[in-house]
C-alpha positions as CSV (number, residue, x, y, z in Angstrom):
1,X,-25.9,-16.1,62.9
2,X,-27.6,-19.6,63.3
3,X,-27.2,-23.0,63.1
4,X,-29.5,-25.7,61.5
5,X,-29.6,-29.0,60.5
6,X,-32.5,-29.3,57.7
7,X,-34.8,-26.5,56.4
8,X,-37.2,-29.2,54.9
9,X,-39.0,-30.1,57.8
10,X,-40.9,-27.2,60.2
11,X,-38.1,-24.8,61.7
12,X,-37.8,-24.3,65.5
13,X,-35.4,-21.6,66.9
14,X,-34.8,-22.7,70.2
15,X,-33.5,-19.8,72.6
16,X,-32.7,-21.5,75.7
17,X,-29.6,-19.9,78.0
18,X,-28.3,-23.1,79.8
19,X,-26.1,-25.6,77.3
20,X,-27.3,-28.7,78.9
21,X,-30.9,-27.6,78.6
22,X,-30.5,-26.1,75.1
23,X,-28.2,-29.4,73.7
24,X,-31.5,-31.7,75.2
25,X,-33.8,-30.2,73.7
26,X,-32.3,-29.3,70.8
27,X,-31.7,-33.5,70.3
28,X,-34.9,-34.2,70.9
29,X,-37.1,-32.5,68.7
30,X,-34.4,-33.3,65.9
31,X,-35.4,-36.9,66.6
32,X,-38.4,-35.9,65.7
33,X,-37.9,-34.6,62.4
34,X,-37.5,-30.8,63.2
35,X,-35.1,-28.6,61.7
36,X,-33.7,-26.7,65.1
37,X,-32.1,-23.1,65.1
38,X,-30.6,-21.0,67.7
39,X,-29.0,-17.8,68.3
40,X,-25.1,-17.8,68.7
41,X,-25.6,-15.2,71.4
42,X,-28.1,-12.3,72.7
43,X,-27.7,-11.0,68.8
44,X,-32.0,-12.1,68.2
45,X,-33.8,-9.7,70.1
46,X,-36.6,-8.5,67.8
47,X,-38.6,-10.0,64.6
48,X,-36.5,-8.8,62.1
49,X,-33.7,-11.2,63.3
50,X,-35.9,-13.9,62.5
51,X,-34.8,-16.3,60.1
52,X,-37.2,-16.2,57.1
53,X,-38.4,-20.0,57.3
54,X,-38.8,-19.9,61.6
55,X,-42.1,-21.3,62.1
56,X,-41.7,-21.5,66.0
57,X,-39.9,-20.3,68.6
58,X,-39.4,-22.1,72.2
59,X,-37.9,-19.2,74.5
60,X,-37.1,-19.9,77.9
61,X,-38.2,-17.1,79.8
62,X,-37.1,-15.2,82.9
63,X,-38.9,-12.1,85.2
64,X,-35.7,-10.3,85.9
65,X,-34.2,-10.6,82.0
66,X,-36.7,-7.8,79.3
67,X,-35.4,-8.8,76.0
68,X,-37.5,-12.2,75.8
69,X,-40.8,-10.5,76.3
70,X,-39.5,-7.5,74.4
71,X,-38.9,-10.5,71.4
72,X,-42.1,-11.8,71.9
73,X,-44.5,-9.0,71.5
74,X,-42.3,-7.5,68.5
75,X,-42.6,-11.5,66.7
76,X,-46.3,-11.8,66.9
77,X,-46.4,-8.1,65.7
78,X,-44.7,-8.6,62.7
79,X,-45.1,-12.0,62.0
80,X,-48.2,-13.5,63.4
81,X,-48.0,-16.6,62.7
82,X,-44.8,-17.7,63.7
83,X,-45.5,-19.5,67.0
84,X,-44.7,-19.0,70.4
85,X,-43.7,-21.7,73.5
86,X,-42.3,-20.2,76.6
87,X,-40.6,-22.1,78.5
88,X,-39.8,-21.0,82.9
89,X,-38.7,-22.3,86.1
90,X,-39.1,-21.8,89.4
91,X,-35.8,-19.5,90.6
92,X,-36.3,-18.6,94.0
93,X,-38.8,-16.1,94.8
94,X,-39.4,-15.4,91.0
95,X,-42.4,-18.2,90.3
96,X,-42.4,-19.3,86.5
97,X,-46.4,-18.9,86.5
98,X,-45.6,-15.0,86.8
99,X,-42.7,-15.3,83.8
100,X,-45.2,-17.1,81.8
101,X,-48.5,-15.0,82.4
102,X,-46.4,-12.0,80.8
103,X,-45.4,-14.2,77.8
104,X,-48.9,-14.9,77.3
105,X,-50.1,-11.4,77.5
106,X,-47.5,-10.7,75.2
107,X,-48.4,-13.2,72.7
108,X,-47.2,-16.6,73.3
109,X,-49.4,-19.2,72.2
110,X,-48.5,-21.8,74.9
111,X,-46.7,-21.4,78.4
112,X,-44.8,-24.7,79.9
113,X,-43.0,-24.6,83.3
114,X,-39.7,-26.3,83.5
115,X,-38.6,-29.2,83.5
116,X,-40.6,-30.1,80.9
117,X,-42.2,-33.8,79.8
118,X,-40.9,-34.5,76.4
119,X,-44.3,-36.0,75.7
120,X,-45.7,-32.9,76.8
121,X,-42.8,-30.7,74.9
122,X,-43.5,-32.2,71.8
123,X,-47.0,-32.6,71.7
124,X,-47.3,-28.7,72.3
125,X,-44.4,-28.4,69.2
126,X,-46.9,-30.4,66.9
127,X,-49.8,-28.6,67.3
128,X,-48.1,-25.4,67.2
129,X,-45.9,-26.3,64.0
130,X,-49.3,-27.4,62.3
131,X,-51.4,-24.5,62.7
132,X,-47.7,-22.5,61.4
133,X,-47.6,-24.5,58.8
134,X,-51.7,-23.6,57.9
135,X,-50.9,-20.1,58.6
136,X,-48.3,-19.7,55.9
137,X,-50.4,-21.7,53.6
138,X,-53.7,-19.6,54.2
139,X,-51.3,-16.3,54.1
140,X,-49.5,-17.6,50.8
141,X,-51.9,-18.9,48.7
């Protein structure tokens, strides 16, 4: 069901619709070390389709589409300390503020509206893969 290129480094399953987008981002945080998953299709939909070493997720988000804020509240209730980035853009009348507001009722730990800064991209990443990381330490041990 996924793809990835290294499980020893912190795991990122990126769920992001557009190829250019996804193929970006997906090259840039493996420059940075990160092992980077995604779905093959809309087959991840809850928490149990996690993969068991995920430590983040970066989901683009969308007002009109359900199953991403359906995904989100189900992750953070079953596995709480997987993080959460949700990533929108303006389409139209739909305003990424309002896509990302939801998220973060829902449980996303950090909201970023498209296009992103890769500075700002992966600084969120790293603080979000560290306090994982110290999750599944603190939750292990």
């Amino acid at each position: 069901m996924l793809w990835q290129k290294d499980v020893s480094s912190s795991a990122i399953l990126l769920i992001e619709p557009d190829p250019e987008s996804r193929s970006y981002t997906a090259q840039l945080l493996v420059d940075e070390g990160y092992a980077v998953l995604y779905p093959r299709g809309p087959a991840l939909t809850r928490a149990a389709d996690l993969p068991e070493h995920c430590d983040l997720i970066l989901v683009d988000v969308f007002l009109p589409r359900r199953w991403e804020f359906d995904m989100i509240r189900d992750v953070k209730a079953r596995r709480p300390g997987v993080g959460i980035i949700a990533l929108s853009e303006n389409r139209g009348a739909c305003r990424a503020e309002s896509s990302l507001a939801i998220a973060a009722e829902l449980g996303a730990d950090a909201g970023l509206v498209k296009p992103v800064p890769p500075d700002t991209l992966l600084q969120r990443v790293r603080a979000l893969a560290a306090c994982a990381n110290v999750y599944a330490h603190c939750h292990t041990a």
